[in-house]
N, C-alpha and C positions, 0 to 999 in steps of 0.2 A: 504494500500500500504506500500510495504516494502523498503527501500532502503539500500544498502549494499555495501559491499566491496566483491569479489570473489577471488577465485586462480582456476589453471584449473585444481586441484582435486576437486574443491568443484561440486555436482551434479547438479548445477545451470549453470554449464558451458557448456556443452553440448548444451542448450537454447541459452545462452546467441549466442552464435558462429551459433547456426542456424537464429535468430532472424539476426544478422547482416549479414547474405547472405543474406537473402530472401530481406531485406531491402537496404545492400548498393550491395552487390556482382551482384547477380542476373540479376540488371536493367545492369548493367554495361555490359552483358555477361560471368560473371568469376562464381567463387562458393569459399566456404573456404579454400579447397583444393590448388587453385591456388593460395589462397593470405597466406596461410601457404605456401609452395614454395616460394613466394618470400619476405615475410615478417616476417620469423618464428623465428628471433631474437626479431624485434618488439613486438610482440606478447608474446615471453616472458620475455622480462621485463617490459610490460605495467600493470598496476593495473588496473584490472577488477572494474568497478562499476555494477549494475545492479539494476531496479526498479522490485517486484516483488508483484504478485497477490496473494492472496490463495484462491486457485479456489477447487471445492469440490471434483476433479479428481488429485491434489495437487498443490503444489507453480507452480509460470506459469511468467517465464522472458517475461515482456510486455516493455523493456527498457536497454538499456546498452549503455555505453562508456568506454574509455582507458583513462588511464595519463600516461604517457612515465616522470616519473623525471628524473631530468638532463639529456634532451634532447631540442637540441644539445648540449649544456655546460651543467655547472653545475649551479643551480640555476633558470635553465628556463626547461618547462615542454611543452608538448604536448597533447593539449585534441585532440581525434581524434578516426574513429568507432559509433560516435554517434547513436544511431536507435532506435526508438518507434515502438511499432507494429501500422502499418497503421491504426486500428480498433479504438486504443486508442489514435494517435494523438491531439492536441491540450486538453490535461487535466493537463498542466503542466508539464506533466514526465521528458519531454525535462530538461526544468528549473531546477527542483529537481535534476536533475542529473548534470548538471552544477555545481548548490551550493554543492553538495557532491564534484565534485572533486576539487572546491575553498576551500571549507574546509581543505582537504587533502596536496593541495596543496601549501599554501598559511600559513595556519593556525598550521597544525603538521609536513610538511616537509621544511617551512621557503621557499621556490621559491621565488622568484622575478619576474616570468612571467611566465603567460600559454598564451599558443599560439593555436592556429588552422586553418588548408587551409579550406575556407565554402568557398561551395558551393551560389554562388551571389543569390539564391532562399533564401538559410539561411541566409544571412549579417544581413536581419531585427531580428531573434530572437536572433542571439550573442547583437546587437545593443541595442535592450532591457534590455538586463541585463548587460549593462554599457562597454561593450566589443569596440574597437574603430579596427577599419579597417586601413589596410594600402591602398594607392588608387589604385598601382598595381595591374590590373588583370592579372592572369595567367591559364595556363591550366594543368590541373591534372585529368587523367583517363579519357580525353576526353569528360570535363567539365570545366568551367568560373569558379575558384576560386577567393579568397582572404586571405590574410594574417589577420588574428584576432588576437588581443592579449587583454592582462588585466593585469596589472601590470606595473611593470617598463620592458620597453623592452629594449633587448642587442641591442649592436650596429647595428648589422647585422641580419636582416628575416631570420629565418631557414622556 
């Protein structure tokens, strides 16, 4: 297993972007299409992670997430996009992809906080890896979130 940094020239993006339909868009009713339309600022200034196989038909994106740096301010980040391929769930990828983007973000862009809205199914696996919730529930895409964070957080939940 591979794990990396992408941009959306690299050839792994294409994956990367179908992996998170199938995964988060999909269930949702939307497709990338629709969330490029409404989030294609997002989208480009987020840093591409992705976990990658080599598979004997070639490299094969089983895993990706976003960091959004300084967002909303400066010094606090946004993990967000998360997705495994359902086949591969529960083999760590999740995790691995986390500690990449604590690396990233914490380690060579200096942040002060990553943050993320989880889905109350996920609270347990941020919670694992030391991540602390806020108790506010709210709704996002017509879904029970939570505010997660890890670090020092700003004053204010983005």
């Amino acid at each position: 297993m591979e794990y990396r940094r992408i941009n959306a020239s690299d050839p792994l993006y294409p994956q990367a972007c179908a992996l998170r339909e199938s995964v988060l868009l999909r269930p949702l009713g939307k497709d990338f299409a629709w969330f490029m339309e409404h989030y294609a600022e997002t989208e480009r200034r987020a840093e591409h992670f992705v976990a990658v196989v080599h598979h004997p038909a070639g490299k094969r994106v089983v895993g990706v997430v976003l960091l959004i740096p300084d967002f909303p301010e400066a010094g606090v980040g946004k993990l967000m996009q998360m997705a495994v391929d359902l086949q591969r769930q529960g083999e760590g990828i999740g995790k691995r992809l986390v500690i990449e983007v604590e690396t990233r973000a914490f380690g060579e862009l200096g942040l002060r906080e990553v943050f993320c809205h989880a889905q109350n199914s996920a609270m347990g696996f941020y919670e694992r890896l030391g991540w602390a919730a806020d108790p506010a529930e709210f709704m996002e895409a017509g879904t029970a979130h939570h505010r997660m964070w890890l670090g020092q957080p700003s004053e204010e939940p983005g």
